[in-house]
N, C-alpha and C positions, 0 to 999 in steps of 0.2 A: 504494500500500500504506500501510495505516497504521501508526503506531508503536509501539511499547508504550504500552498505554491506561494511563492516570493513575486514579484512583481513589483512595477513602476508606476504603480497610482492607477495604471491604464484599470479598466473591467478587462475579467475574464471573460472570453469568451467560449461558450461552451454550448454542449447539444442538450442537456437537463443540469438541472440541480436538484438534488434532494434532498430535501429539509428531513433533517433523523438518520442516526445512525444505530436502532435498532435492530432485530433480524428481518424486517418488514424492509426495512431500507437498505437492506444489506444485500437483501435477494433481488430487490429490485435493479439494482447493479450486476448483476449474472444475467439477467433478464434481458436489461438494456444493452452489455456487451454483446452478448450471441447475438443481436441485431445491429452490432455496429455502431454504436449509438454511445458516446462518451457520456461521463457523469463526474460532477462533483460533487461532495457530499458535506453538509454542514450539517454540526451540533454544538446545545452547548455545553454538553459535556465534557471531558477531558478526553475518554477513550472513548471508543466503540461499545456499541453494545447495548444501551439502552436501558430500560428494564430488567432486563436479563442480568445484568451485570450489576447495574445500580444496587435490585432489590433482592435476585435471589441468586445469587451466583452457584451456590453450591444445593440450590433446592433443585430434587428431578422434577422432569418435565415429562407426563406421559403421554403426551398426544400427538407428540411430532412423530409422521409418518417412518417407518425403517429404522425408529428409534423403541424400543424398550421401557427403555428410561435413559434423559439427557441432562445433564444438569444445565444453566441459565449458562455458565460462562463455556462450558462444552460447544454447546450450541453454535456460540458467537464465533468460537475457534474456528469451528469447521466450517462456519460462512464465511471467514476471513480466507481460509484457504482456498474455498470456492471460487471467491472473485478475486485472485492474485492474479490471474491471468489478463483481466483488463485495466490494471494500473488506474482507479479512481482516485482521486484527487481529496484528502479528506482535511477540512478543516474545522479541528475540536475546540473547544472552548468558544463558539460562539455562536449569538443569535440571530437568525435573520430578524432585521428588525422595520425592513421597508421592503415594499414587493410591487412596481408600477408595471402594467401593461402596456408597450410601446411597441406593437406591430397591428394586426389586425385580424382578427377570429379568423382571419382563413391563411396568417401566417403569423401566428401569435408571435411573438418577443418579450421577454420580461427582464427588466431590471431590478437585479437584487442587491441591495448591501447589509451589511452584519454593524452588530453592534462593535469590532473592532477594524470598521474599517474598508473592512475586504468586499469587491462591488464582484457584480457579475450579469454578463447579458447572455440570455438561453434563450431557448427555443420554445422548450419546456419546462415544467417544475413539478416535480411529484412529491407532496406532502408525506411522509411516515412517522408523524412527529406522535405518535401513540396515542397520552389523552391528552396531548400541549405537550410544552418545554417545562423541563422539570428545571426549577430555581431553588436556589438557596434558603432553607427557610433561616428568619432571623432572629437571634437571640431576645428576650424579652427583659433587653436592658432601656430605663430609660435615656433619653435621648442620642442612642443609636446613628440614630437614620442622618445626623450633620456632620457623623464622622466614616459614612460611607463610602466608597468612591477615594479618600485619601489616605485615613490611617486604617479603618475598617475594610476588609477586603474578603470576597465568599470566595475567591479562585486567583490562581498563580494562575500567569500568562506569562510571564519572562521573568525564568529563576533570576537575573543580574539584578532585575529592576528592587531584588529585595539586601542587594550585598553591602554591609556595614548597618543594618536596623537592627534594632533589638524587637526582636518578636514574638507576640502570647500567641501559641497555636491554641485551642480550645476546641475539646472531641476526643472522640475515645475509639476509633473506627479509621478503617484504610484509610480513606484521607487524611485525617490526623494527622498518621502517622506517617506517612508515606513522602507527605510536607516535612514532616519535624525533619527526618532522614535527609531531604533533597538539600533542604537549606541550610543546617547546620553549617555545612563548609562555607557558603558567604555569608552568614549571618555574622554582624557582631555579636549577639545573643540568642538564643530559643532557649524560649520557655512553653513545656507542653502541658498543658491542666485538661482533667478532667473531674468530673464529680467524683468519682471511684478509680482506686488504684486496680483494675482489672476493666481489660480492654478486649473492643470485638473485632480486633485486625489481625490478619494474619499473621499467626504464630512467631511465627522468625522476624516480622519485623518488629515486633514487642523485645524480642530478643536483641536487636540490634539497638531498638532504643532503651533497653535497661542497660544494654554496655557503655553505653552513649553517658548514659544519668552516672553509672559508676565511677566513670574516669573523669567527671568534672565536666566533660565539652557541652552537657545539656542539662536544666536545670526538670525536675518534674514537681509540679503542687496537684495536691489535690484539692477540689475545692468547684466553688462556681463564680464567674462574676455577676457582681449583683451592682455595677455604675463605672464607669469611666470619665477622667481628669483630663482638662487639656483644655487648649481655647473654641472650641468649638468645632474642629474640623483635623486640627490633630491631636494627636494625644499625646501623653508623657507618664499617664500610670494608667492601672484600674484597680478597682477594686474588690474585692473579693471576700468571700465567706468558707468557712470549712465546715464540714459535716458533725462539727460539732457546736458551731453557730458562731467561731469566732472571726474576728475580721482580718485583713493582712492585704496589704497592697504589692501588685507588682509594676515597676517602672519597664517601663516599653515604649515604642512610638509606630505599631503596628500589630494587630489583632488579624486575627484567620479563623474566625468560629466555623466549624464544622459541622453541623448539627444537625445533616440531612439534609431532603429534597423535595418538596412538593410541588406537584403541577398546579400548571397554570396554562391558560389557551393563550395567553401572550399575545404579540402584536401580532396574528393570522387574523384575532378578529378585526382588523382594521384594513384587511386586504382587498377590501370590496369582493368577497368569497360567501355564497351564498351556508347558512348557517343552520341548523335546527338542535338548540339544545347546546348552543355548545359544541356541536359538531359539525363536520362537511357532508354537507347533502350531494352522491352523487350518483350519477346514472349507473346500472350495472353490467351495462355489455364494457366496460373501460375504466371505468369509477373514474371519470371524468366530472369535475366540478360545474357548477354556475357557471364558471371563468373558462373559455377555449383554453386546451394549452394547460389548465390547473389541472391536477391529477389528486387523487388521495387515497393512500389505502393504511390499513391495520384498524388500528382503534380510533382515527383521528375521522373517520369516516362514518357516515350512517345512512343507510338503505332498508326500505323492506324485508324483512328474513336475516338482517345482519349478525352473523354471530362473532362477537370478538374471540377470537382464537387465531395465533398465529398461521396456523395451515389455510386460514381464508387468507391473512394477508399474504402468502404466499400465491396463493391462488390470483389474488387482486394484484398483484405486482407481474403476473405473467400479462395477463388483461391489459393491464394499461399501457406495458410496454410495448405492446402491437398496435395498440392507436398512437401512441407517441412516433412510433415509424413513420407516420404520415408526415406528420409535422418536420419531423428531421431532414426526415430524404424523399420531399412529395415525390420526385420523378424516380425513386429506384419500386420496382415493384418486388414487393414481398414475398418470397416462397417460406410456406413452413416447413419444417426440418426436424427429423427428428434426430434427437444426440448418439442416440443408439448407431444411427445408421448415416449420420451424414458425418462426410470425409472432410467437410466446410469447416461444420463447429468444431467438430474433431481436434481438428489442427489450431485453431482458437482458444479450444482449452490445454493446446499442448499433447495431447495423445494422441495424437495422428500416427 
């Protein structure tokens, strides 16, 4: 997979964009390759995966066809190995946050830009954003929200932009920890808190950071923050309480609360995208939206008979990637193919 592409301010140009990087959005990339058909792929998450990863990584899955039992991050693997053969373009950690229509229903064009920045002009846009963008939920500290965006921060974008701060990680879970770890080496300081000294992150990285806390390089409290000091937009301590009610401040000029994730439909409802409930109403020969050109499938979608279960969005990601054909390549005429037997795909996925 490639990384987030680099670029000169210019928009990308490209054949789709897919909002999610789910198994819904995952697949739909296998889809759109075996037709030719580029993709890039934004979330705002950090990695791939979606749901799957976010919520249950190691819970089985029993309804994926050929599978048994899959666990959420199994799944994701073996959709990532899937689509290595089309080289998608993925960029994590962000939102689309604006989506205008600039061609015409019968040659759609869409301009997209993210919330850091990154533009992009497609053809097509196939939504798999599950049930929205899942965001940072926020600590339930008063006056929070003026020191967002500066000293308060829910996601690393560029490990440099944190080298020489001293900073409170807060969380008890892969993220957490996976930050405390990253940063450590440019940080002037990390400090990791959580309410409880027993953590839900993978094994060996608890291990690395109790080795971390032993030899002095990281500091760990237990405790909660219950207010934070500073002029209003940066900080210089906060403060905090332990489980046994007493107070204690720690000095910092940068916090990372970790505390989970909940959705949100986010700026899609502002897409001029026709809506019911919350969701994307769309036809079912394509799961084609209100918008020529908008696409939707997994949970972000709702139709008659809809059932949310991955093996429909799979289903719906084959569907739409054969009406997107149109758009991309009006004048190539389409043959269907099967993988079994065509020497085309074949060679496409490499097994030729």
């Amino acid at each position: 997979m490639n990384p987030d592409a680099s670029h000169d301010g210019a928009p990308i140009e490209t054949d789709v964009v897919i909002v999610g990087a789910g198994p819904c959005g995952l697949f739909a990339v296998f889809q759109l390759g075996m037709l030719d058909i580029r993709a890039h792929v934004v979330d705002i998450l950090p990695r791939i995966g979606g749901q799957c990863v976010e919520l249950y990584p190691e819970k089985p899955i029993y309804d994926i066809p050929g599978f048994a039992a899959v666990t959420g991050q199994a799944l994701i693997d073996n959709l990532a190995r899937q689509i290595a053969p089309f080289e998608a373009a993925f960029h994590l950690g962000q939102m689309v946050e604006r989506l205008d229509a600039v061609g015409t229903p019968e040659a759609p064009r869409f301009a997209l830009r993210t919330d850091t920045g990154t533009r992009f002009i497609a053809k097509a846009v196939l939504i798999a954003a599950g049930g929205g963008s899942f965001q940072p939920k926020r600590p339930p500290i008063p006056g929070i929200e003026s020191y967002e965006g500066e000293s308060v921060l829910y996601a690393v974008r560029r490990i440099e932009a944190f080298r020489d701060r001293e900073i409170l990680i807060v969380g008890g879970g892969d993220s957490a920890l996976d930050w405390t770890l990253a940063l450590q080496p440019v940080a002037k300081r990390v400090t990791l808190m959580h309410r409880r000294d027993d953590f839900r992150a993978a094994p060996h990285s608890v291990d690395q950071m109790r080795a971390l806390v032993a030899s002095g390089a990281i500091d760990l409290r237990i405790g909660q923050v219950t207010g934070l000091e500073g002029d209003g937009s940066r900080l210089s301590a906060v403060i905090c309480r332990d489980d046994r009610g007493g107070g204690f401040t720690i000095a910092c000029d940068t916090m990372l609360p970790f505390f989970g994730l909940t959705k949100k439909l986010g700026p899609l409802a502002d897409w001029g995208i026709g809506l019911t409930e919350n969701q994307i109403a769309v036809e079912t020969s394509a799961f084609e939206s209100s918008v020529p050109g908008i696409f939707a499938i997994g949970d972000i979608n709702t139709y008659p008979g809809k059932l949310k279960l991955i093996l429909s969005g799979f289903h719906e990601a084959a569907l739409a990637a054969h009406r997107i054909h149109r758009y991309v390549h009006p004048d190539k005429r389409l043959t269907f193919q099967h993988s079994t037997s065509s020497t085309v795909i074949q060679a496409k996925l490499g097994s030729a």
